[in-house]
mmCIF file of the N, C-alpha and C atoms, coordinates in Angstrom:
data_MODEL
# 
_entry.id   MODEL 
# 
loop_
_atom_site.group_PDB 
_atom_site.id 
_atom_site.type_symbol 
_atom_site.label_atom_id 
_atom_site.label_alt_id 
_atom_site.label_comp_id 
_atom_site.label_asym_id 
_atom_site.label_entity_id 
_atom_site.label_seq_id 
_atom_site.pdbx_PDB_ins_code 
_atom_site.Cartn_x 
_atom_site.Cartn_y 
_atom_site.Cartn_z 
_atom_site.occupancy 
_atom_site.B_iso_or_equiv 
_atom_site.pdbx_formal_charge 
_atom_site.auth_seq_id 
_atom_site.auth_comp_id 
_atom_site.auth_asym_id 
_atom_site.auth_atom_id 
_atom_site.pdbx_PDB_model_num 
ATOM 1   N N  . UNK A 1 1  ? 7.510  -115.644 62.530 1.00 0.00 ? 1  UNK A N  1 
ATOM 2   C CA . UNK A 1 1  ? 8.928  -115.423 62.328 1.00 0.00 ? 1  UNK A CA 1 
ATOM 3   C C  . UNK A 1 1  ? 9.159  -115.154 60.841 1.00 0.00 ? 1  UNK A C  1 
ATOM 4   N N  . UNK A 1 2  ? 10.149 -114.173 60.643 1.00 0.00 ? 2  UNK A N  1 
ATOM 5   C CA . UNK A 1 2  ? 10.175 -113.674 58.918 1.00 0.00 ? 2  UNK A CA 1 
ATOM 6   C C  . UNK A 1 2  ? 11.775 -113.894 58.946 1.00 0.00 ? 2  UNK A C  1 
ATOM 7   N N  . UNK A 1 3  ? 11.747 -114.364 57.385 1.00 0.00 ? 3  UNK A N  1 
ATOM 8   C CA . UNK A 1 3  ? 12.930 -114.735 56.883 1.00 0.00 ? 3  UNK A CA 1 
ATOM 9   C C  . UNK A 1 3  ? 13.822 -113.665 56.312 1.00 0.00 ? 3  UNK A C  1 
ATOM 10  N N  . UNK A 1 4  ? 15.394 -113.499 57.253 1.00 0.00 ? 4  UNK A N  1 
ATOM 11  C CA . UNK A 1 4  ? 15.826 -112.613 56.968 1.00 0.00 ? 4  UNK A CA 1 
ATOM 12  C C  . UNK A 1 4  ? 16.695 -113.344 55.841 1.00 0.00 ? 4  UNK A C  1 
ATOM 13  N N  . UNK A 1 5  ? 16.553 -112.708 54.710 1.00 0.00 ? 5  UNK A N  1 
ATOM 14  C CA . UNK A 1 5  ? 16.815 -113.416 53.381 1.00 0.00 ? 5  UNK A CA 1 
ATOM 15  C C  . UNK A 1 5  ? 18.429 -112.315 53.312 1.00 0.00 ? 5  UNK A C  1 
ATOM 16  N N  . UNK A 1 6  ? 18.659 -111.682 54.095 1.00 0.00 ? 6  UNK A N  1 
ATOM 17  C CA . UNK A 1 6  ? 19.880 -111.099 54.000 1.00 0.00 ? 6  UNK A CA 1 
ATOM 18  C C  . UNK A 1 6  ? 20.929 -111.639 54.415 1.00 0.00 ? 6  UNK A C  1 
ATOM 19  N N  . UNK A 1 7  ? 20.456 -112.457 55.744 1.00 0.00 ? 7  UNK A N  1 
ATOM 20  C CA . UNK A 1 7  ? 21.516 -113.113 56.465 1.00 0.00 ? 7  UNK A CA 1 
ATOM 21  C C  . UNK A 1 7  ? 21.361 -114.613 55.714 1.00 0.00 ? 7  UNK A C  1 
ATOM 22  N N  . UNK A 1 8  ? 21.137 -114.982 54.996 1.00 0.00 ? 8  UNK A N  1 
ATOM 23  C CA . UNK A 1 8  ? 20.955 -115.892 53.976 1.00 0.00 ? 8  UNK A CA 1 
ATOM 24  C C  . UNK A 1 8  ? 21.948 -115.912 52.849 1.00 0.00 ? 8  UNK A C  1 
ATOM 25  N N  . UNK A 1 9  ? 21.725 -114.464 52.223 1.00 0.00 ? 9  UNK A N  1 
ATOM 26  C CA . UNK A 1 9  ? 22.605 -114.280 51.053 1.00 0.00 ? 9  UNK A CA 1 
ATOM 27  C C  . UNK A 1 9  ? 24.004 -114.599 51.413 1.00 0.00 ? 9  UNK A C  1 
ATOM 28  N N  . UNK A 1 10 ? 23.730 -113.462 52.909 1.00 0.00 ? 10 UNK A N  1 
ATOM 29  C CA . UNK A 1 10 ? 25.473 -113.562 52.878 1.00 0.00 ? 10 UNK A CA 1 
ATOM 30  C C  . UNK A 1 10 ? 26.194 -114.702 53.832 1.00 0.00 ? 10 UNK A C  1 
ATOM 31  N N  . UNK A 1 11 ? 25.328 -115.715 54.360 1.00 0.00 ? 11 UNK A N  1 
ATOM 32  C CA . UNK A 1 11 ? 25.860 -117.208 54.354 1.00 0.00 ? 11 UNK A CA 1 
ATOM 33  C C  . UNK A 1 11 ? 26.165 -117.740 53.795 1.00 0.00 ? 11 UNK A C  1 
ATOM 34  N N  . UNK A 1 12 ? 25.757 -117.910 52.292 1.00 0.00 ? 12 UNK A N  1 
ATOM 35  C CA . UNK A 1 12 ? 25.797 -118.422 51.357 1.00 0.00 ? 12 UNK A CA 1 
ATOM 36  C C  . UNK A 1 12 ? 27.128 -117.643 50.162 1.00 0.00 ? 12 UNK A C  1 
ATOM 37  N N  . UNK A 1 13 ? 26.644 -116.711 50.086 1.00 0.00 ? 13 UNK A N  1 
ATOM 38  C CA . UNK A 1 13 ? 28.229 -116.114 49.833 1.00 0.00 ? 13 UNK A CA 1 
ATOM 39  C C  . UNK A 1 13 ? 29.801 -116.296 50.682 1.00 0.00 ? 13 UNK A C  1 
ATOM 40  N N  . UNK A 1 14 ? 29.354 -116.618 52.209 1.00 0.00 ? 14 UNK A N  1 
ATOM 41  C CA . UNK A 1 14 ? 30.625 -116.794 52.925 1.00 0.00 ? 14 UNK A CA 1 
ATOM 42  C C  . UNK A 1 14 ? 30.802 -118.262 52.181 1.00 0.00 ? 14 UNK A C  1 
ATOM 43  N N  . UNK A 1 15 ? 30.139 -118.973 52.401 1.00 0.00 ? 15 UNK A N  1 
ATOM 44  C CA . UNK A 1 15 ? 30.715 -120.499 51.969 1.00 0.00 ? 15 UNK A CA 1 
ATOM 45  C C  . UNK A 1 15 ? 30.832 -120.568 51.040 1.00 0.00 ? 15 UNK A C  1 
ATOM 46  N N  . UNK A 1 16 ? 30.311 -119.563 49.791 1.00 0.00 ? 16 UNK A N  1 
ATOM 47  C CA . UNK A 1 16 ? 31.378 -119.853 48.368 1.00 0.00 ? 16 UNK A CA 1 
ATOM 48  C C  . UNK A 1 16 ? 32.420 -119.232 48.189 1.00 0.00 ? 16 UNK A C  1 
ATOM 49  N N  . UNK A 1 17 ? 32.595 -117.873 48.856 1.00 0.00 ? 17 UNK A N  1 
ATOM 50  C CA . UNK A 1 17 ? 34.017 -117.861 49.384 1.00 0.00 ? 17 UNK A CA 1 
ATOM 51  C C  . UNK A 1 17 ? 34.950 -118.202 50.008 1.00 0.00 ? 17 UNK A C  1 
ATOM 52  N N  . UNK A 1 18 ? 34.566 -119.219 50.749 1.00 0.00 ? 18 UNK A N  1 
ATOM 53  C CA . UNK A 1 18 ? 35.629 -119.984 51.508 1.00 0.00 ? 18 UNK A CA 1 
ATOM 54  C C  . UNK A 1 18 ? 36.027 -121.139 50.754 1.00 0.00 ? 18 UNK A C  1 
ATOM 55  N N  . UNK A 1 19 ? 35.086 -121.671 49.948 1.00 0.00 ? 19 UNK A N  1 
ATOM 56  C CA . UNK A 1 19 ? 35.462 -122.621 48.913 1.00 0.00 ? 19 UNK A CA 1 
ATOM 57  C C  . UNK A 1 19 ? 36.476 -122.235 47.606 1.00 0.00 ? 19 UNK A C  1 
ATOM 58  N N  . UNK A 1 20 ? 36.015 -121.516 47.136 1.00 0.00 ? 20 UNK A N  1 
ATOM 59  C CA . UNK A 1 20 ? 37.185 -120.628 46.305 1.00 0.00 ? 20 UNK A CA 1 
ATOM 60  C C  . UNK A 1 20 ? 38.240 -120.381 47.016 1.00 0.00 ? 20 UNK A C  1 
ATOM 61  N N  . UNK A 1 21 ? 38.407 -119.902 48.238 1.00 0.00 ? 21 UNK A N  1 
ATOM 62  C CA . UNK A 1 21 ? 39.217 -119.521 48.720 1.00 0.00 ? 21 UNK A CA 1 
ATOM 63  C C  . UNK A 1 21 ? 40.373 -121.310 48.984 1.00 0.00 ? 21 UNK A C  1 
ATOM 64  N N  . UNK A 1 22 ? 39.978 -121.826 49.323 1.00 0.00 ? 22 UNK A N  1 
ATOM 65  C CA . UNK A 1 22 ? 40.289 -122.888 49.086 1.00 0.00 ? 22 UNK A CA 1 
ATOM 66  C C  . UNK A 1 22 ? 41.050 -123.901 48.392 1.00 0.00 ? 22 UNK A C  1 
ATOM 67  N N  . UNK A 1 23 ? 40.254 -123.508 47.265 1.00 0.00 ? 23 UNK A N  1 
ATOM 68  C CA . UNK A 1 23 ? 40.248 -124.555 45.656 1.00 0.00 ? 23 UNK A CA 1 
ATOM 69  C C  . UNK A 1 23 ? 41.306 -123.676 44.832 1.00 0.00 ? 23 UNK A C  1 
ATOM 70  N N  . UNK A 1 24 ? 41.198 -122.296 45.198 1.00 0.00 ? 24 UNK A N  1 
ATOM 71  C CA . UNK A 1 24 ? 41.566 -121.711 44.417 1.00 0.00 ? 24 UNK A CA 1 
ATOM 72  C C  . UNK A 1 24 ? 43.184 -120.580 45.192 1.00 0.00 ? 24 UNK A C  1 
ATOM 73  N N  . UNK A 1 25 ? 43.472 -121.330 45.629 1.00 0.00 ? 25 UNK A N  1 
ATOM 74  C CA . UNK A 1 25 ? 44.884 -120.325 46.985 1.00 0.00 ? 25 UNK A CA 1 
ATOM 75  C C  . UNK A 1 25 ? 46.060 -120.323 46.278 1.00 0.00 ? 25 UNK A C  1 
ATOM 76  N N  . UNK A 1 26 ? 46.392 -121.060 45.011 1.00 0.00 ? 26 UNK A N  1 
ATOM 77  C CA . UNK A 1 26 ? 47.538 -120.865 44.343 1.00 0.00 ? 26 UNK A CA 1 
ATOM 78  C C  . UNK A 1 26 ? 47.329 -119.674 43.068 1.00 0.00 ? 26 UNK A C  1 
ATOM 79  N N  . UNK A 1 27 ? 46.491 -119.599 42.844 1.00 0.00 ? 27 UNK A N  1 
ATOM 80  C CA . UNK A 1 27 ? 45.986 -118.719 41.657 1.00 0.00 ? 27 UNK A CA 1 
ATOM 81  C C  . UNK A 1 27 ? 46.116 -117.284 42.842 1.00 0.00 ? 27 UNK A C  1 
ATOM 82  N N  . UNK A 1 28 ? 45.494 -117.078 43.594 1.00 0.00 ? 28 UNK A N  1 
ATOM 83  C CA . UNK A 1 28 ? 44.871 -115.944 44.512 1.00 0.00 ? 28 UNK A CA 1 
ATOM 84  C C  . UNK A 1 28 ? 46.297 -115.680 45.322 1.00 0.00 ? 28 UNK A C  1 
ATOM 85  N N  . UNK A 1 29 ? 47.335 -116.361 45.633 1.00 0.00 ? 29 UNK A N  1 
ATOM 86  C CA . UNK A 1 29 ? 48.520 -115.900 46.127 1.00 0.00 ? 29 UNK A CA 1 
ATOM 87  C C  . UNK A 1 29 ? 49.419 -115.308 44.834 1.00 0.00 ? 29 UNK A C  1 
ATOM 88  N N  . UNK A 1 30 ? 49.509 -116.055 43.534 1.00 0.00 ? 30 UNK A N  1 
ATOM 89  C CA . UNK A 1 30 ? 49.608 -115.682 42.357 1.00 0.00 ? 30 UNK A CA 1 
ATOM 90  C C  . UNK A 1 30 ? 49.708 -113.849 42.206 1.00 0.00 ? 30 UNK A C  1 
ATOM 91  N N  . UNK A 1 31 ? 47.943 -113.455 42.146 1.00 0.00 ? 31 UNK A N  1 
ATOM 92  C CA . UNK A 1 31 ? 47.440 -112.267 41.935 1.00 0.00 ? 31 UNK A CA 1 
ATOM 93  C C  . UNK A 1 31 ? 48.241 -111.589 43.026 1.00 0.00 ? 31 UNK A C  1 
ATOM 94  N N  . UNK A 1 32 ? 48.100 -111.911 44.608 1.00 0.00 ? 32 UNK A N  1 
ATOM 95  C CA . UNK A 1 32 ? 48.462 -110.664 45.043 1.00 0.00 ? 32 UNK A CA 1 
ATOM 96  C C  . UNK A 1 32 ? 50.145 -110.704 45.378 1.00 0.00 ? 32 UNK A C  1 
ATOM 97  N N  . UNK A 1 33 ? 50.589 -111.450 45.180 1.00 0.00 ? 33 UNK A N  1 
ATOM 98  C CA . UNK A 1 33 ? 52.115 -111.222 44.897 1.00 0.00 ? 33 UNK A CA 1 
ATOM 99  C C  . UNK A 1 33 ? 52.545 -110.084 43.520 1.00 0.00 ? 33 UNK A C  1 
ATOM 100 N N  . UNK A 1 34 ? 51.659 -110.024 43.037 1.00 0.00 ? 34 UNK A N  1 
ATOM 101 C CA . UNK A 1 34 ? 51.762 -108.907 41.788 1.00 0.00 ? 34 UNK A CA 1 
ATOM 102 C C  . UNK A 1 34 ? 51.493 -107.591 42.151 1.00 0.00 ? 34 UNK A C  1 
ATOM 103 N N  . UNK A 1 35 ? 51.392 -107.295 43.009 1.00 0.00 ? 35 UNK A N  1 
ATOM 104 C CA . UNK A 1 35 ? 51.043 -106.078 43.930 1.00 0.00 ? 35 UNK A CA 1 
ATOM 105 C C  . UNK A 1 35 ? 52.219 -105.284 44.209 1.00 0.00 ? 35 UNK A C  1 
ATOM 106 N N  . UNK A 1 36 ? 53.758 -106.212 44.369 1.00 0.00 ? 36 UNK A N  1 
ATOM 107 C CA . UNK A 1 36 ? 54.911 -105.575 44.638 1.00 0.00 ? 36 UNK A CA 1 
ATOM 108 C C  . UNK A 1 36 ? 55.541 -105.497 43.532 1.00 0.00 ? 36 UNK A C  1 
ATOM 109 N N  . UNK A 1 37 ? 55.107 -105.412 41.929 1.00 0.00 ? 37 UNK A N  1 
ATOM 110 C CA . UNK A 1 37 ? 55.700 -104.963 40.760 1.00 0.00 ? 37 UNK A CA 1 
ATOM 111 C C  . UNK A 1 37 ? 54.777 -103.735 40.399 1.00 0.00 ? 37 UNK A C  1 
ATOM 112 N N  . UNK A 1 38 ? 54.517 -102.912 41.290 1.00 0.00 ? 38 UNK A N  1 
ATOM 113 C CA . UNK A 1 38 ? 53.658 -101.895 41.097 1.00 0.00 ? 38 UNK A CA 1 
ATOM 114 C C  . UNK A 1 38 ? 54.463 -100.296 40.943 1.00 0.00 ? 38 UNK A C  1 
ATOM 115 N N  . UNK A 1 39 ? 56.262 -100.616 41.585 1.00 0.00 ? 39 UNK A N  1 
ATOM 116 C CA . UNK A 1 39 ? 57.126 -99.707  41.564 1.00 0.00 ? 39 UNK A CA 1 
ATOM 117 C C  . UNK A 1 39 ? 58.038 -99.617  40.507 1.00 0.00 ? 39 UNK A C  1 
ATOM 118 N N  . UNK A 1 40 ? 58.842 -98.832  39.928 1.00 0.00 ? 40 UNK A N  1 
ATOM 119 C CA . UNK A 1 40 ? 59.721 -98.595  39.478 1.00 0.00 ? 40 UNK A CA 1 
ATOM 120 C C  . UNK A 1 40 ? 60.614 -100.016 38.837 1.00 0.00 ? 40 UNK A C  1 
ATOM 121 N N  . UNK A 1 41 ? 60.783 -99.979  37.858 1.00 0.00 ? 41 UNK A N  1 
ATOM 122 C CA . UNK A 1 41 ? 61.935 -101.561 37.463 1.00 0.00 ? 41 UNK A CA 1 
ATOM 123 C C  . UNK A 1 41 ? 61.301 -102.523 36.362 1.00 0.00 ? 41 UNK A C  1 
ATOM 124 N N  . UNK A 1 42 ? 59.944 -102.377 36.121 1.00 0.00 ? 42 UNK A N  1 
ATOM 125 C CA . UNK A 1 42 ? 59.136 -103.342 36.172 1.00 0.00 ? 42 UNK A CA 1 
ATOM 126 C C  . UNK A 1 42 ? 58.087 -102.672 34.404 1.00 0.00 ? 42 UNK A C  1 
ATOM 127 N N  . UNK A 1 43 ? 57.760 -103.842 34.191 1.00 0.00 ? 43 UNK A N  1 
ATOM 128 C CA . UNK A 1 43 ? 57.501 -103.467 32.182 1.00 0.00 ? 43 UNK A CA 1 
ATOM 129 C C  . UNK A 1 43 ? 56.089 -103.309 33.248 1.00 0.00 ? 43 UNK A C  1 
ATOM 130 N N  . UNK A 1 44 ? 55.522 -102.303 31.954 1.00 0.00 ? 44 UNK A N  1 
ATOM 131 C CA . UNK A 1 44 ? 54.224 -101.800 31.945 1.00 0.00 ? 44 UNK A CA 1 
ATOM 132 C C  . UNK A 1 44 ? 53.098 -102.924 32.120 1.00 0.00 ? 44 UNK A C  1 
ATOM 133 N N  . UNK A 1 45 ? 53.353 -104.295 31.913 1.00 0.00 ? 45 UNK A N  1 
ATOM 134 C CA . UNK A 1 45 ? 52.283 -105.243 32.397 1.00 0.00 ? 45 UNK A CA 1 
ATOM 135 C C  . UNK A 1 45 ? 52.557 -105.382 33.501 1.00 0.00 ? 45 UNK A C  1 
ATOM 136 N N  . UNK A 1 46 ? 53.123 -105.459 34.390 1.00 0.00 ? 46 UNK A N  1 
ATOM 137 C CA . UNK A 1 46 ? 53.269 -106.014 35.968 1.00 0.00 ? 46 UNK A CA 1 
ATOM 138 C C  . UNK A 1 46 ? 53.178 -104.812 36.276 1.00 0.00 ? 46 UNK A C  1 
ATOM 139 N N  . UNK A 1 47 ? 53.086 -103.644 36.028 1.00 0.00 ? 47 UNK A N  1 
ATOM 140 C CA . UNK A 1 47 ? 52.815 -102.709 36.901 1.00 0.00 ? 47 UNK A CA 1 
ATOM 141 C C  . UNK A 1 47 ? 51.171 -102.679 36.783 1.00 0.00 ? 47 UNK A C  1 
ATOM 142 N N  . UNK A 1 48 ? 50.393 -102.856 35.729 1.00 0.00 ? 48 UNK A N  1 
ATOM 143 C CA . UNK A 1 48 ? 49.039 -102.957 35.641 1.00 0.00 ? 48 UNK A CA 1 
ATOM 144 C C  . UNK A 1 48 ? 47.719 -104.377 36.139 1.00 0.00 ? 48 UNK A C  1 
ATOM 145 N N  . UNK A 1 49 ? 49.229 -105.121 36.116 1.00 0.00 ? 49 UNK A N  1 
ATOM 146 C CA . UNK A 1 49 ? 48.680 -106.340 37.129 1.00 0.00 ? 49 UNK A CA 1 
ATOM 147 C C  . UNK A 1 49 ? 48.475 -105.596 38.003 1.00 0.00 ? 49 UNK A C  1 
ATOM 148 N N  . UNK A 1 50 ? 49.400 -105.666 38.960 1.00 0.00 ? 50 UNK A N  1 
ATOM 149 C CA . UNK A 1 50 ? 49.612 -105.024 40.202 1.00 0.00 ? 50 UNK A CA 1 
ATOM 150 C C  . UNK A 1 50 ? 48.939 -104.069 40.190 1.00 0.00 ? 50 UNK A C  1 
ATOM 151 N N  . UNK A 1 51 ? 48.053 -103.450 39.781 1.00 0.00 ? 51 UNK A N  1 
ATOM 152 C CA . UNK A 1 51 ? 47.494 -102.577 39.944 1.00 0.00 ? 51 UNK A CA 1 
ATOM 153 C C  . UNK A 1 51 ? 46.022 -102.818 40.159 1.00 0.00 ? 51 UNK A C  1 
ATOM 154 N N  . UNK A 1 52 ? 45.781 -103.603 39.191 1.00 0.00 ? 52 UNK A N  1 
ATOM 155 C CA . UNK A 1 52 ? 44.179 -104.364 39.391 1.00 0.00 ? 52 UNK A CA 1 
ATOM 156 C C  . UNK A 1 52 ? 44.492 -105.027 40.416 1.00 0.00 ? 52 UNK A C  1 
ATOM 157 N N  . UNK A 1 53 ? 45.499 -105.987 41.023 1.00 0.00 ? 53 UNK A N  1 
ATOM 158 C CA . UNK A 1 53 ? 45.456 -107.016 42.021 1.00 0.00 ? 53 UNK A CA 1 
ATOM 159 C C  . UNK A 1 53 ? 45.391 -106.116 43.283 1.00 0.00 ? 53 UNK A C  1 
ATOM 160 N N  . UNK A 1 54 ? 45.727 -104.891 43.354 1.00 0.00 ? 54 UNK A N  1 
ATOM 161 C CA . UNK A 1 54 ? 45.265 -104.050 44.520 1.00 0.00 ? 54 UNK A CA 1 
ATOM 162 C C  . UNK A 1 54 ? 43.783 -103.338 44.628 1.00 0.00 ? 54 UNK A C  1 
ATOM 163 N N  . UNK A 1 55 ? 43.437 -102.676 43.063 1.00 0.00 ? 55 UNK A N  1 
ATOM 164 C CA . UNK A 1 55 ? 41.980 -102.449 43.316 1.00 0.00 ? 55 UNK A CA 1 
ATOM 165 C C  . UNK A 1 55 ? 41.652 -103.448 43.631 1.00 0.00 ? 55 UNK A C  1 
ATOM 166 N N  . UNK A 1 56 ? 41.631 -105.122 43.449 1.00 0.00 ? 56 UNK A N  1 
ATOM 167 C CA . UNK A 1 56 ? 40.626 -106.361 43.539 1.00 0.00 ? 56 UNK A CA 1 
ATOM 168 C C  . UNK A 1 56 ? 40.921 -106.294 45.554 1.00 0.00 ? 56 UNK A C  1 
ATOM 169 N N  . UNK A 1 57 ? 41.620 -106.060 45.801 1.00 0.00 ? 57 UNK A N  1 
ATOM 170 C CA . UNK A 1 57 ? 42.078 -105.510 47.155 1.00 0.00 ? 57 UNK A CA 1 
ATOM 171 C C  . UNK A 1 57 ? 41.164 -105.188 47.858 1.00 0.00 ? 57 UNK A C  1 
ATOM 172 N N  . UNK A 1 58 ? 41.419 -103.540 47.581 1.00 0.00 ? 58 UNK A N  1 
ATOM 173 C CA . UNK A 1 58 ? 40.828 -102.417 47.932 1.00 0.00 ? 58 UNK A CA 1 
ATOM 174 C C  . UNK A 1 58 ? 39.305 -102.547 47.810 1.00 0.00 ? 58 UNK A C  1 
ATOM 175 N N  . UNK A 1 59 ? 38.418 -102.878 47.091 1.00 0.00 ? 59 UNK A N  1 
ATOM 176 C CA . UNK A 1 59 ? 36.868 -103.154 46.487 1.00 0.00 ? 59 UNK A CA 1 
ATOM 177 C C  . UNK A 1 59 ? 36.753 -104.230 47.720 1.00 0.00 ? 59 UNK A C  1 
ATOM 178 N N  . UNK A 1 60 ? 37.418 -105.126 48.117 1.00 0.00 ? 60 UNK A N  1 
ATOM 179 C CA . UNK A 1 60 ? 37.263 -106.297 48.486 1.00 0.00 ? 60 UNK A CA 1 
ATOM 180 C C  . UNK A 1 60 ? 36.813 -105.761 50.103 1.00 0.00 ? 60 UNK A C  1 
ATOM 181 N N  . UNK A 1 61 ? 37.818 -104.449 50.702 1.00 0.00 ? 61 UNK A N  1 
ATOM 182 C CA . UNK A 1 61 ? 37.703 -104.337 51.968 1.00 0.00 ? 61 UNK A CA 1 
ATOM 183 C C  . UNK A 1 61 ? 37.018 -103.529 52.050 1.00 0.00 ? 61 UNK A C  1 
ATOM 184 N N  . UNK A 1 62 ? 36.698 -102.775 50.923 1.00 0.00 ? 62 UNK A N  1 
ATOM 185 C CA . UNK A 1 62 ? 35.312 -101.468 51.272 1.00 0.00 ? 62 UNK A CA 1 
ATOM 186 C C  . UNK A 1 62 ? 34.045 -102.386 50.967 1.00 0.00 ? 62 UNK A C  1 
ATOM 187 N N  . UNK A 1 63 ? 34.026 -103.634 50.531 1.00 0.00 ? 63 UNK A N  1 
ATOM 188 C CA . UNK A 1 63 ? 32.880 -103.963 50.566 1.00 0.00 ? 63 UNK A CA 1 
ATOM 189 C C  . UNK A 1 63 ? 32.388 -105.129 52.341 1.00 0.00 ? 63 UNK A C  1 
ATOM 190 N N  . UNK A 1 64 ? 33.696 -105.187 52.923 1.00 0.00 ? 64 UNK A N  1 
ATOM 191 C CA . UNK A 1 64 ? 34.141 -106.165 54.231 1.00 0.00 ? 64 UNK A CA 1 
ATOM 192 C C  . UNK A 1 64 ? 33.087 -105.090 55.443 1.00 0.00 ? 64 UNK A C  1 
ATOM 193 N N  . UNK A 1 65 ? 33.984 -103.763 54.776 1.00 0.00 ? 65 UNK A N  1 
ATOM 194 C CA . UNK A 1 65 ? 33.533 -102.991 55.646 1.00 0.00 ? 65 UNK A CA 1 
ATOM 195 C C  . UNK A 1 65 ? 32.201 -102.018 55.261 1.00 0.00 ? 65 UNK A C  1 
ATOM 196 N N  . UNK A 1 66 ? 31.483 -102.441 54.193 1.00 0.00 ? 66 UNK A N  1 
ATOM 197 C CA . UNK A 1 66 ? 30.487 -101.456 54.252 1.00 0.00 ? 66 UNK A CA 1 
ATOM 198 C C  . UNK A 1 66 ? 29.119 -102.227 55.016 1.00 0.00 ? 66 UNK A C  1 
ATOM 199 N N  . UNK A 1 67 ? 29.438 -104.397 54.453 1.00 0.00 ? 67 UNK A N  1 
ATOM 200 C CA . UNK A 1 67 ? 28.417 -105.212 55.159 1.00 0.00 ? 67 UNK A CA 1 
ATOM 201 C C  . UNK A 1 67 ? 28.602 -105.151 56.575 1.00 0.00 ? 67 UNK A C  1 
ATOM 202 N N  . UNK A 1 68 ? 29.995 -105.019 56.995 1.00 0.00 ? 68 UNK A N  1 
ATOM 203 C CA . UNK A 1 68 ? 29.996 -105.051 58.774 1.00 0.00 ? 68 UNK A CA 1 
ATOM 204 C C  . UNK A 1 68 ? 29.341 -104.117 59.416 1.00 0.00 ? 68 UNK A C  1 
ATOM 205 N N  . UNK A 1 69 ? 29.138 -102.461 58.623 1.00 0.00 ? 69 UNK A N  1 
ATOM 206 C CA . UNK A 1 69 ? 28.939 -101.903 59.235 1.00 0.00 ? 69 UNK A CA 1 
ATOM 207 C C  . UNK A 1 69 ? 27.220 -101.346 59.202 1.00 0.00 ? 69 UNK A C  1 
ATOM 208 N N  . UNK A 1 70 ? 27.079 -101.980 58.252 1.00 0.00 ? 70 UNK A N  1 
ATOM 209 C CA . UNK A 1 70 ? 25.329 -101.847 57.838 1.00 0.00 ? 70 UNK A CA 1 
ATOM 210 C C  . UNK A 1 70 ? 24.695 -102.452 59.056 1.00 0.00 ? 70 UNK A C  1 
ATOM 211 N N  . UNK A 1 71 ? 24.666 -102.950 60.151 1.00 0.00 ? 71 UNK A N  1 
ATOM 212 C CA . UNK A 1 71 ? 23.852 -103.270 61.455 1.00 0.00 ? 71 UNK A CA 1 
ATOM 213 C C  . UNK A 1 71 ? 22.370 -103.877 60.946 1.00 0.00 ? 71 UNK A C  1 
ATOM 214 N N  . UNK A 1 72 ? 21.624 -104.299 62.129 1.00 0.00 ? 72 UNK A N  1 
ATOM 215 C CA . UNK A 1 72 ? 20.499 -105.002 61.631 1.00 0.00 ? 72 UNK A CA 1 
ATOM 216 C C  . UNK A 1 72 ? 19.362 -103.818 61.594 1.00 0.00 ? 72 UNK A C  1 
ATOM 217 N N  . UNK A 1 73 ? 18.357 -104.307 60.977 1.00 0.00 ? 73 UNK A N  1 
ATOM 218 C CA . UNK A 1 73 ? 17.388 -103.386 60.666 1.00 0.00 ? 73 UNK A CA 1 
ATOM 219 C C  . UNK A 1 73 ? 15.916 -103.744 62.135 1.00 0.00 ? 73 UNK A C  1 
# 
């Protein structure tokens, strides 16, 4: 039997993301509430928050969806 050291990594990455996710839910609701000063009204820092807090987004689900869809070898 050989050690799939992949399904390893990313066990181990789920449970430090769920821990962060966790420890850390007032900071991380924080960020993406800054997402809706991304329009019109709003000084040039909250629009650039909001702007990273959506790439941190966006990166987040192309990477959701590039491990889901990589299948086993």
């Amino acid at each position: 039997m050989r050690i799939q050291w992949h399904n390893i990594i990313a066990l181990i990455l789920l449970i430090v993301g769920s821990v962060l996710l966790v420890k850390c839910w007032p900071e991380i609701t924080s960020v993406l509430a800054n997402m809706k000063n991304i329009g019109p009204g709003h000084t040039a820092d909250e629009k650039v928050l909001g702007l990273i807090a959506l790439g941190l987004v966006g990166a987040c689900l192309v990477a959701i969806v590039k491990i889901s869809s990589r299948g086993s070898k």
